[in-house]
PDBQT receptor file of N, H, CA, C and O in Angstrom, charges set to zero:
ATOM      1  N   UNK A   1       0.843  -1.181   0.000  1.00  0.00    +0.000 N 
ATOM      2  CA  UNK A   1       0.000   0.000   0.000  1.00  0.00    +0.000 C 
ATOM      3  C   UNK A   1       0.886   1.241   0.000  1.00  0.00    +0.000 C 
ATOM      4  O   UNK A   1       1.938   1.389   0.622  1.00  0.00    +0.000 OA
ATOM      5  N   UNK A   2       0.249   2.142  -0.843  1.00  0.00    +0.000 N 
ATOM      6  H   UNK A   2      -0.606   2.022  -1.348  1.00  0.00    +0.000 HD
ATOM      7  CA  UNK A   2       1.156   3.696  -0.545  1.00  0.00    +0.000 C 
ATOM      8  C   UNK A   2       0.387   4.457   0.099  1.00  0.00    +0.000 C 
ATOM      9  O   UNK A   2      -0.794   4.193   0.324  1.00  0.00    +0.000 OA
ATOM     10  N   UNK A   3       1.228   5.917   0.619  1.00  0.00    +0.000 N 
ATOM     11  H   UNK A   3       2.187   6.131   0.436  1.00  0.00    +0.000 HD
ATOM     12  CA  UNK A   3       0.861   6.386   1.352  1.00  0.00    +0.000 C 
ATOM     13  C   UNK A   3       1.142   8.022   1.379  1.00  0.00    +0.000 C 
ATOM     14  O   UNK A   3       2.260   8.430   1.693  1.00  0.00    +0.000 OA
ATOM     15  N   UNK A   4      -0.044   9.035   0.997  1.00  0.00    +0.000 N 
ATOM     16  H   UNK A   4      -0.952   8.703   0.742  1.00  0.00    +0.000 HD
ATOM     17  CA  UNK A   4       0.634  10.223   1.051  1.00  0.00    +0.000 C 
ATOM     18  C   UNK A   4       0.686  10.954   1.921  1.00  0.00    +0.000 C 
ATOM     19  O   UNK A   4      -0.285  11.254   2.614  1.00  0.00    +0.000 OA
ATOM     20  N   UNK A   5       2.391  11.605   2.131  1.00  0.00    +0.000 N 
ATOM     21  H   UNK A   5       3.180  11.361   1.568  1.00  0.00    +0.000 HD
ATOM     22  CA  UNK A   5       2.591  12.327   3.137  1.00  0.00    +0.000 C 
ATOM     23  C   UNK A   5       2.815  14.152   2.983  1.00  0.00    +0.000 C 
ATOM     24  O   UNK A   5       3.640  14.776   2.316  1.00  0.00    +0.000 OA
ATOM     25  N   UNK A   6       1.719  14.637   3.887  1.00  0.00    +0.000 N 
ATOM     26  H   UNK A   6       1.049  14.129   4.429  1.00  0.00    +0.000 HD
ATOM     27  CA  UNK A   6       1.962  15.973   3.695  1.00  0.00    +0.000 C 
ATOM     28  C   UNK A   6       2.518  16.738   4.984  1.00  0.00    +0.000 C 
ATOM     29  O   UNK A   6       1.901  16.743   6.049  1.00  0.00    +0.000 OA
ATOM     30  N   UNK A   7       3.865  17.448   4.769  1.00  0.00    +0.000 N 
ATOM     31  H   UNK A   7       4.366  17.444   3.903  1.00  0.00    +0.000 HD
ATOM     32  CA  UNK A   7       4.295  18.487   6.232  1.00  0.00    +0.000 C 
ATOM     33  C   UNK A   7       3.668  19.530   6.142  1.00  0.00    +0.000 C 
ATOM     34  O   UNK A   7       3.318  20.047   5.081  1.00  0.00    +0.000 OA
ATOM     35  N   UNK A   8       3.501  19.869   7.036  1.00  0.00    +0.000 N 
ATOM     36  H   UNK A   8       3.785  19.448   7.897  1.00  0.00    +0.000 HD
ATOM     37  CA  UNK A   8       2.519  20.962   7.621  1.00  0.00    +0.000 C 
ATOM     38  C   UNK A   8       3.790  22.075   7.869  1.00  0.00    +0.000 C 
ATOM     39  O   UNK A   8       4.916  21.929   8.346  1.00  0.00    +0.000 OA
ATOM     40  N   UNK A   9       2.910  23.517   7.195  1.00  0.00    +0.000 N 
ATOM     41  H   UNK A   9       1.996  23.635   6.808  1.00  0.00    +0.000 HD
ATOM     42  CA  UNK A   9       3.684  23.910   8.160  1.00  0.00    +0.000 C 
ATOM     43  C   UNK A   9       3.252  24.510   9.651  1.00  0.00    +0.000 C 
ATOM     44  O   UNK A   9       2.123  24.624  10.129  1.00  0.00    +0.000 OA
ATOM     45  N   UNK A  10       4.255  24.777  10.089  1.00  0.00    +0.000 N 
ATOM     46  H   UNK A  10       5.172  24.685   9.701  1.00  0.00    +0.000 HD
ATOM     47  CA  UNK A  10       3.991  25.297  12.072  1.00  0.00    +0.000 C 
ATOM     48  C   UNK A  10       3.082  26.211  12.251  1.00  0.00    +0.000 C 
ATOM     49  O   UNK A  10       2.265  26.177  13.171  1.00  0.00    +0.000 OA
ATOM     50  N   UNK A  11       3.153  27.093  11.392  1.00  0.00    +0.000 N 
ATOM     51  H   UNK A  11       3.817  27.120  10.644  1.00  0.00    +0.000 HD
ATOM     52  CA  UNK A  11       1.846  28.509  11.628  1.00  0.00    +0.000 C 
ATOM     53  C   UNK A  11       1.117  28.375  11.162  1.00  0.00    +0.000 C 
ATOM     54  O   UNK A  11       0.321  29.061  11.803  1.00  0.00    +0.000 OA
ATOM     55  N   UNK A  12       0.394  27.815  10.111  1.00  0.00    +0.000 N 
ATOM     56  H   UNK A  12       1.041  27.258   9.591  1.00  0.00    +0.000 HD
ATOM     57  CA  UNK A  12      -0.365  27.890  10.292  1.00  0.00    +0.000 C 
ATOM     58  C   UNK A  12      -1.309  26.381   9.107  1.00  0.00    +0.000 C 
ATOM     59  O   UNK A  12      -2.461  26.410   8.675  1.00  0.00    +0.000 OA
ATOM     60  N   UNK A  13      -0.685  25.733   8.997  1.00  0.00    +0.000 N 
ATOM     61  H   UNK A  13       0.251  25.709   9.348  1.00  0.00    +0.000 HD
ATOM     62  CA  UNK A  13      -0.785  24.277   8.690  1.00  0.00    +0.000 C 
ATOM     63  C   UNK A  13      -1.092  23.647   7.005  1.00  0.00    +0.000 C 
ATOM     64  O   UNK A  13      -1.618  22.717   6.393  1.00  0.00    +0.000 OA
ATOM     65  N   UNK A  14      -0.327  24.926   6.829  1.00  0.00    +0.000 N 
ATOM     66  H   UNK A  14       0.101  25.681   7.326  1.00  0.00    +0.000 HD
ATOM     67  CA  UNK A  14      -0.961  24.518   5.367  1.00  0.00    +0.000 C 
ATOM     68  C   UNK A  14       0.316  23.420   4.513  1.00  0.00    +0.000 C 
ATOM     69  O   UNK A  14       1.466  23.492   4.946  1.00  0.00    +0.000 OA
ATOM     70  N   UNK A  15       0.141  22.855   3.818  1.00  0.00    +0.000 N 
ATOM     71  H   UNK A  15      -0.793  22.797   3.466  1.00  0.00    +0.000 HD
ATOM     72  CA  UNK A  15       1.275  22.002   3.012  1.00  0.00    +0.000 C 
ATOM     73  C   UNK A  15       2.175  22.845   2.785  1.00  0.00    +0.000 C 
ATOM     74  O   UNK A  15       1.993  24.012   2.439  1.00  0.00    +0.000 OA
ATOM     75  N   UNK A  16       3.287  22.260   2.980  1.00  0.00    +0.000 N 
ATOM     76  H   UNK A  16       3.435  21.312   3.261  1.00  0.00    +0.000 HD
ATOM     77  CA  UNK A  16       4.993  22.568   2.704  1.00  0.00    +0.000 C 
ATOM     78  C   UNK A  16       5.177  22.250   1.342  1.00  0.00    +0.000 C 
ATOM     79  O   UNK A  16       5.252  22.957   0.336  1.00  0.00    +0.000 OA
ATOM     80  N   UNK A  17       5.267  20.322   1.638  1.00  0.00    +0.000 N 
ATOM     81  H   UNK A  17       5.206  19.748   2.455  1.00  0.00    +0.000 HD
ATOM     82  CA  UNK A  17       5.536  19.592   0.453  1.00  0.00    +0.000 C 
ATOM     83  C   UNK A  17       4.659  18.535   0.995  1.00  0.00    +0.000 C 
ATOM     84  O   UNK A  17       4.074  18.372   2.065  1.00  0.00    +0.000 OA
ATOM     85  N   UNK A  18       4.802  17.656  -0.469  1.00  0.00    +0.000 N 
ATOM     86  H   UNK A  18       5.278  17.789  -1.338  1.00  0.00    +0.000 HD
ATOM     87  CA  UNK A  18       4.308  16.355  -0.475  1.00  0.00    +0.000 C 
ATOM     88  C   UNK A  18       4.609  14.762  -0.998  1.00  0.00    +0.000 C 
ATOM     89  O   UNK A  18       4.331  14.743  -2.197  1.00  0.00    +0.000 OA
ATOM     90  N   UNK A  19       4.902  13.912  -0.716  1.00  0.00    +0.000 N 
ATOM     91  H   UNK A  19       5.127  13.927   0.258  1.00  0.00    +0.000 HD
ATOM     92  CA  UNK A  19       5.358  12.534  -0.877  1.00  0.00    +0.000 C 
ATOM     93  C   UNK A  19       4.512  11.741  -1.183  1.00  0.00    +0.000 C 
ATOM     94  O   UNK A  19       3.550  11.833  -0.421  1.00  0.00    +0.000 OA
ATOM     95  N   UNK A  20       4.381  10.922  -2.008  1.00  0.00    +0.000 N 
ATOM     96  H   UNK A  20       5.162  10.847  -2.627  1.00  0.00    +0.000 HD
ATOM     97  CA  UNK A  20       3.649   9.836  -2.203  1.00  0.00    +0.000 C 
ATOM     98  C   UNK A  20       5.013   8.333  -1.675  1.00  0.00    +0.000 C 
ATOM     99  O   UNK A  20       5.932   8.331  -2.493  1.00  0.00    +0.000 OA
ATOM    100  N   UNK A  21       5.146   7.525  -0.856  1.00  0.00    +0.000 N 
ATOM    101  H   UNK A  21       4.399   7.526  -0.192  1.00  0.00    +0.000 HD
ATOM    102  CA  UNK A  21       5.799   6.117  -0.286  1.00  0.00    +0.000 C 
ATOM    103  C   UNK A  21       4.937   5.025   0.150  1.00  0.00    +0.000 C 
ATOM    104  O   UNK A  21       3.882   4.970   0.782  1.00  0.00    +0.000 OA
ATOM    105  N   UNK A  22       5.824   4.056  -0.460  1.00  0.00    +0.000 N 
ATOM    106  H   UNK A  22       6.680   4.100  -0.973  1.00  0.00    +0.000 HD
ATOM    107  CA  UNK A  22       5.356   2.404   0.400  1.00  0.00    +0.000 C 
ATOM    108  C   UNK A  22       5.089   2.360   2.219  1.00  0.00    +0.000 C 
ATOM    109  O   UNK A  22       5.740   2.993   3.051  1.00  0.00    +0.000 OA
ATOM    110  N   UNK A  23       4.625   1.979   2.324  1.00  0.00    +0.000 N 
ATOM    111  H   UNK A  23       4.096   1.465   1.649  1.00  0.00    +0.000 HD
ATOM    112  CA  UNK A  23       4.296   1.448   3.585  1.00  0.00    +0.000 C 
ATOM    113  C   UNK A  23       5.345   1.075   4.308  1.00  0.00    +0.000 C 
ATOM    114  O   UNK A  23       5.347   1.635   5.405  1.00  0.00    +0.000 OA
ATOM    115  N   UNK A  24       6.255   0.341   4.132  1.00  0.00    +0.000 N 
ATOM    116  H   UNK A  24       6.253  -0.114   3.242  1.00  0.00    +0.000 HD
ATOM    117  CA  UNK A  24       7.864   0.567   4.739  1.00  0.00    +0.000 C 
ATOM    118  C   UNK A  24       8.244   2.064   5.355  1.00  0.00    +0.000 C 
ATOM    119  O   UNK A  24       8.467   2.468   6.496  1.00  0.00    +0.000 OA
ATOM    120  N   UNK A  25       8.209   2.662   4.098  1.00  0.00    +0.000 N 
ATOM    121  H   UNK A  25       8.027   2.333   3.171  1.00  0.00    +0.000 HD
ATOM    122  CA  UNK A  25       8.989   4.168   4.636  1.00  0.00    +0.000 C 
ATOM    123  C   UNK A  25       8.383   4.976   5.716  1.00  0.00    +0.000 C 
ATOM    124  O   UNK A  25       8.973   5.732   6.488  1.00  0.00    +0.000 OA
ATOM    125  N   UNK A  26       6.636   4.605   5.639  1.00  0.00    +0.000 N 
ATOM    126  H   UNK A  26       6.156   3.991   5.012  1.00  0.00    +0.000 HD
ATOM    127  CA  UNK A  26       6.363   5.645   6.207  1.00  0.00    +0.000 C 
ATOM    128  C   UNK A  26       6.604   5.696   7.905  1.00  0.00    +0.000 C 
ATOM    129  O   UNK A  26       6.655   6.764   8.516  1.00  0.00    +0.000 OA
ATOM    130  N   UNK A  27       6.747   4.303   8.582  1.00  0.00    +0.000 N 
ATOM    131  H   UNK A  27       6.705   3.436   8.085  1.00  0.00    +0.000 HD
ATOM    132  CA  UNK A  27       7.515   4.766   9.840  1.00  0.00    +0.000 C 
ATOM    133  C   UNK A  27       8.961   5.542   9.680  1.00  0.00    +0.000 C 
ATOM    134  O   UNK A  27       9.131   6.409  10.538  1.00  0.00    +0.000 OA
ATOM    135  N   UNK A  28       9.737   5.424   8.992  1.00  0.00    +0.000 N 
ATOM    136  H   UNK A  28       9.599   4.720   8.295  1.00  0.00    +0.000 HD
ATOM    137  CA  UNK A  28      10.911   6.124   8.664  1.00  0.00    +0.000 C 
ATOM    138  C   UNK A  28      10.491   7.520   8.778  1.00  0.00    +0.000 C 
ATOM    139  O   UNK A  28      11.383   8.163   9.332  1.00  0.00    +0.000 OA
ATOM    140  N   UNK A  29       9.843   7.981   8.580  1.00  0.00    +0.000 N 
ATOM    141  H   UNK A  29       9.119   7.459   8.131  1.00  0.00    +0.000 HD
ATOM    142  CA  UNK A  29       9.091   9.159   8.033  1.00  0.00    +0.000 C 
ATOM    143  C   UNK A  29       8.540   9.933   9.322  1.00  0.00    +0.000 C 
ATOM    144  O   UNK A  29       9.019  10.898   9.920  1.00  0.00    +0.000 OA
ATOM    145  N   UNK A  30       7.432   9.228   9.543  1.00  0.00    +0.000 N 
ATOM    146  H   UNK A  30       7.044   8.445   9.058  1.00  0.00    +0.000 HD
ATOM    147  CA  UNK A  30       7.147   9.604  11.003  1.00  0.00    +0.000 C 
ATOM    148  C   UNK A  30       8.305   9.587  11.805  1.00  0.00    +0.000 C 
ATOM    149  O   UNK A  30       8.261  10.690  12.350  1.00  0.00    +0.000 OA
ATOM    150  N   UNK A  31       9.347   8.992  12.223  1.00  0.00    +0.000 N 
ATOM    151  H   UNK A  31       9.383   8.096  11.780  1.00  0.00    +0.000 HD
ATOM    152  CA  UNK A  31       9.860   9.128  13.348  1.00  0.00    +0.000 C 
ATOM    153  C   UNK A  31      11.212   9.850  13.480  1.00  0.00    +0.000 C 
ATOM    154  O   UNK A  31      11.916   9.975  14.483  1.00  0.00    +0.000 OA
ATOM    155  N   UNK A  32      11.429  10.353  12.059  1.00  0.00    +0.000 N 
ATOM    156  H   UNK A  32      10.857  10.251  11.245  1.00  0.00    +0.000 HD
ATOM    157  CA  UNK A  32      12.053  11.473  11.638  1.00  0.00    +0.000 C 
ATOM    158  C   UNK A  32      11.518  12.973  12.049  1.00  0.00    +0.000 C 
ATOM    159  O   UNK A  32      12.179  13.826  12.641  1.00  0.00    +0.000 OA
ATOM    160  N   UNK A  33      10.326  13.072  11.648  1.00  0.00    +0.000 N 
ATOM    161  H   UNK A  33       9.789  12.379  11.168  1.00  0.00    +0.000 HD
ATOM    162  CA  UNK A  33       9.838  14.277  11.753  1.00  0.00    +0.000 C 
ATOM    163  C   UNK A  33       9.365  14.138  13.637  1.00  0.00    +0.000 C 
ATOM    164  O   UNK A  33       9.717  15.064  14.367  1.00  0.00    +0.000 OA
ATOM    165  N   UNK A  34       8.631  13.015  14.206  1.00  0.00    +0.000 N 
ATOM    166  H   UNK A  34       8.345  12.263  13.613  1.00  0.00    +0.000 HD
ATOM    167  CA  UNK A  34       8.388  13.232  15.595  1.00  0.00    +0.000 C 
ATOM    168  C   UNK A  34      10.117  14.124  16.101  1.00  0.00    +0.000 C 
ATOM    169  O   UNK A  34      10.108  15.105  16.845  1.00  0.00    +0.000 OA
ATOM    170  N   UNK A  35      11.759  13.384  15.376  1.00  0.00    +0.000 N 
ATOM    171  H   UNK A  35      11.766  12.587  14.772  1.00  0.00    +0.000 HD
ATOM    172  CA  UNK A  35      12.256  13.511  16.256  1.00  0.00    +0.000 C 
ATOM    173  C   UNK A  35      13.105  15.627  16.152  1.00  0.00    +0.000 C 
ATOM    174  O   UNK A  35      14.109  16.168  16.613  1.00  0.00    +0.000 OA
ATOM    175  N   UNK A  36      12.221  15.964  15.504  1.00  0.00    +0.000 N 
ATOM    176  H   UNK A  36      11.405  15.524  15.129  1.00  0.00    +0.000 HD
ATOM    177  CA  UNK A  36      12.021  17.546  15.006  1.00  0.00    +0.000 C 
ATOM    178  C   UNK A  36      10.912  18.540  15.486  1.00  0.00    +0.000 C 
ATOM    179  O   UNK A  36      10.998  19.761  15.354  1.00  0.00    +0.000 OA
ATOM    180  N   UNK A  37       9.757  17.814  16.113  1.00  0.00    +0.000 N 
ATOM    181  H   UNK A  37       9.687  16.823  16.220  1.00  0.00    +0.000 HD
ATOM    182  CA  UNK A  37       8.430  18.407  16.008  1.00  0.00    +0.000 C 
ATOM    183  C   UNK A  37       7.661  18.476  14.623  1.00  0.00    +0.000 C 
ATOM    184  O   UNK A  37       6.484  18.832  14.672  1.00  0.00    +0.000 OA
ATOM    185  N   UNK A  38       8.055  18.259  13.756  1.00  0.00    +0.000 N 
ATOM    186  H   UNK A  38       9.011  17.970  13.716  1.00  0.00    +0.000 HD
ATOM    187  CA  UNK A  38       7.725  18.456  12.512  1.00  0.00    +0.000 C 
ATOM    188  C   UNK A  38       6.254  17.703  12.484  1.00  0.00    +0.000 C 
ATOM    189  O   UNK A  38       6.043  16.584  12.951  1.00  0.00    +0.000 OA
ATOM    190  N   UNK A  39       5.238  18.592  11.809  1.00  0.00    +0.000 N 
ATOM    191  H   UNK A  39       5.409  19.501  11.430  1.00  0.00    +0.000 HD
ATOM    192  CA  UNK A  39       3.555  18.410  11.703  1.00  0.00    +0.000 C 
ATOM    193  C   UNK A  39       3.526  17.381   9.995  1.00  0.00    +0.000 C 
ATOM    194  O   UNK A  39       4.062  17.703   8.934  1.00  0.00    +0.000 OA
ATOM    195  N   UNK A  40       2.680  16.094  10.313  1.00  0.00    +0.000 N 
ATOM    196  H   UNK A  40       2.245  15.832  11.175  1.00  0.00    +0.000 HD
ATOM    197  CA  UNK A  40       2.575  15.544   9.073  1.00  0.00    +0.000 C 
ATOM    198  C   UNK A  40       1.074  15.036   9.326  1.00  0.00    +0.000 C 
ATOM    199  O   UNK A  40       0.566  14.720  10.402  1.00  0.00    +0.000 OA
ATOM    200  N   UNK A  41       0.449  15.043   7.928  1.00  0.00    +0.000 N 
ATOM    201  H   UNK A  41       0.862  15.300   7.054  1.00  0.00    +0.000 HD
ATOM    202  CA  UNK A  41      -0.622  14.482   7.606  1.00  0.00    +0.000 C 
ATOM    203  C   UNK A  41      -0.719  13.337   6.822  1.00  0.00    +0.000 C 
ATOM    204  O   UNK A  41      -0.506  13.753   5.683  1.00  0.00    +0.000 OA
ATOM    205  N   UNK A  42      -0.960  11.880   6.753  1.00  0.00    +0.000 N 
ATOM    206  H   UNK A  42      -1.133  11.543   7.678  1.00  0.00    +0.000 HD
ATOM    207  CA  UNK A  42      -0.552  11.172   6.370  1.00  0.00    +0.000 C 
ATOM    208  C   UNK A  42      -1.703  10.467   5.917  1.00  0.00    +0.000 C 
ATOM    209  O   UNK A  42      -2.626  10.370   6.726  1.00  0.00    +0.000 OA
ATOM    210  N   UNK A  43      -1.848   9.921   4.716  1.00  0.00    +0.000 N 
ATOM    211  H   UNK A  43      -1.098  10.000   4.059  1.00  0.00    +0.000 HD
ATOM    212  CA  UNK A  43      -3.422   9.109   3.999  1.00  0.00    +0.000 C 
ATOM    213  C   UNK A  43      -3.037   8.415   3.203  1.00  0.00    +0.000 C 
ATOM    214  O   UNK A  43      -2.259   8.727   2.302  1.00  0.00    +0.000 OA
ATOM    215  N   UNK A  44      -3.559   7.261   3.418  1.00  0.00    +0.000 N 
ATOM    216  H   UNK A  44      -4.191   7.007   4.151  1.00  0.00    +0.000 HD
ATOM    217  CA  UNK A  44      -3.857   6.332   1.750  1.00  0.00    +0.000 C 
ATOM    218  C   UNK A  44      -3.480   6.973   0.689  1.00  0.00    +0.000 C 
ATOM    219  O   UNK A  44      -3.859   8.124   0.904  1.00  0.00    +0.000 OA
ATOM    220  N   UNK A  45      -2.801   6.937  -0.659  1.00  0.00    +0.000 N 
ATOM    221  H   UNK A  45      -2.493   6.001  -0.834  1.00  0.00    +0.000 HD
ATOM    222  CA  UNK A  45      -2.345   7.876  -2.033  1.00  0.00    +0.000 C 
ATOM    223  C   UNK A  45      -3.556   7.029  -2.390  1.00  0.00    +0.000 C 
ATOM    224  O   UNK A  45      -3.859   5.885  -2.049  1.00  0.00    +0.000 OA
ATOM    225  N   UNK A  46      -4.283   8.091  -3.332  1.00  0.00    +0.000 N 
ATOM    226  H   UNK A  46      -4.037   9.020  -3.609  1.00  0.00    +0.000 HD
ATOM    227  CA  UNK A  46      -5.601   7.928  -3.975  1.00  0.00    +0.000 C 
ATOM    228  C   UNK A  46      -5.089   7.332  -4.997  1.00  0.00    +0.000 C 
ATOM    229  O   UNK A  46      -3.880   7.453  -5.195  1.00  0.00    +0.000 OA
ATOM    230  N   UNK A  47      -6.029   6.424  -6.022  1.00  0.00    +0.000 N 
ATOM    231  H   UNK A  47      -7.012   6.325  -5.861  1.00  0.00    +0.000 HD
ATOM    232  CA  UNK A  47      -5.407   5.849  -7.022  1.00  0.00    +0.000 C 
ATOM    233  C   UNK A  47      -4.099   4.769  -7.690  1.00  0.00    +0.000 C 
ATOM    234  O   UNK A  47      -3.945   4.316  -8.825  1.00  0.00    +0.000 OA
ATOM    235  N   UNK A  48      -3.128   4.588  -6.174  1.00  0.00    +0.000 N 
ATOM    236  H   UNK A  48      -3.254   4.956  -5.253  1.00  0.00    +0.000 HD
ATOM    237  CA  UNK A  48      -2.242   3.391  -6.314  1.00  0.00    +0.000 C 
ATOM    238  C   UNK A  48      -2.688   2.253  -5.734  1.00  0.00    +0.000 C 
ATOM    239  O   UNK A  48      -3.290   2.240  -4.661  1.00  0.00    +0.000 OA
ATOM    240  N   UNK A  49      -2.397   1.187  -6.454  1.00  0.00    +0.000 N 
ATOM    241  H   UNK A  49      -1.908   1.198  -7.326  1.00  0.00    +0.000 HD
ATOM    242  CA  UNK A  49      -3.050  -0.371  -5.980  1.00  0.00    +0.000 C 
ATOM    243  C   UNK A  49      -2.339  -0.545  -4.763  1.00  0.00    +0.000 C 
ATOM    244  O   UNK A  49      -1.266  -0.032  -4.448  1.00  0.00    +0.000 OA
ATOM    245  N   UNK A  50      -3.002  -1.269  -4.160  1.00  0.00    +0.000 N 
ATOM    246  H   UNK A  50      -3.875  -1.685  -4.416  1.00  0.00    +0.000 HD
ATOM    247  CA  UNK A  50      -2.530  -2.072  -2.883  1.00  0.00    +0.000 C 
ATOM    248  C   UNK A  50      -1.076  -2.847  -3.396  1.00  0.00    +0.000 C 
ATOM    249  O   UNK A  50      -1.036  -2.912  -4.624  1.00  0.00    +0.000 OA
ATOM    250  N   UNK A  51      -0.132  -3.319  -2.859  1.00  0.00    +0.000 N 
ATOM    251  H   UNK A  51      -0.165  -3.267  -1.861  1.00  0.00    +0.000 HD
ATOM    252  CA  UNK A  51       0.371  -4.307  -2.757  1.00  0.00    +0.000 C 
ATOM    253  C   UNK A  51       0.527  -5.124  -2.167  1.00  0.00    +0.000 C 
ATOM    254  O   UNK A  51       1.247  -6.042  -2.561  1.00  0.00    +0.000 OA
TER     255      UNK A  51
């Protein structure tokens, strides 16, 4: 499954950037940004098949 990731930004939460990744990365991902404070929104990528 993929997964899109959007950073927030701090003031006021709007998208920075954005990632579309496998399911692997996205703990990589999260526990990168937890170890920053860094704000992420994270969902299902619309339109890629499961794997």
């Amino acid at each position: 499954m993929r997964f899109e990731i959007r950073r927030l930004d701090e003031a006021d939460g709007s998208t920075v950037d954005s990632t579309v990744v496998d399911a692997a990365s996205v703990n990589r991902i999260v526990q990168q940004a937890a170890a920053i404070g860094q704000r992420l929104w994270i969902r299902p990528a619309e339109g890629c098949p499961a794997s």
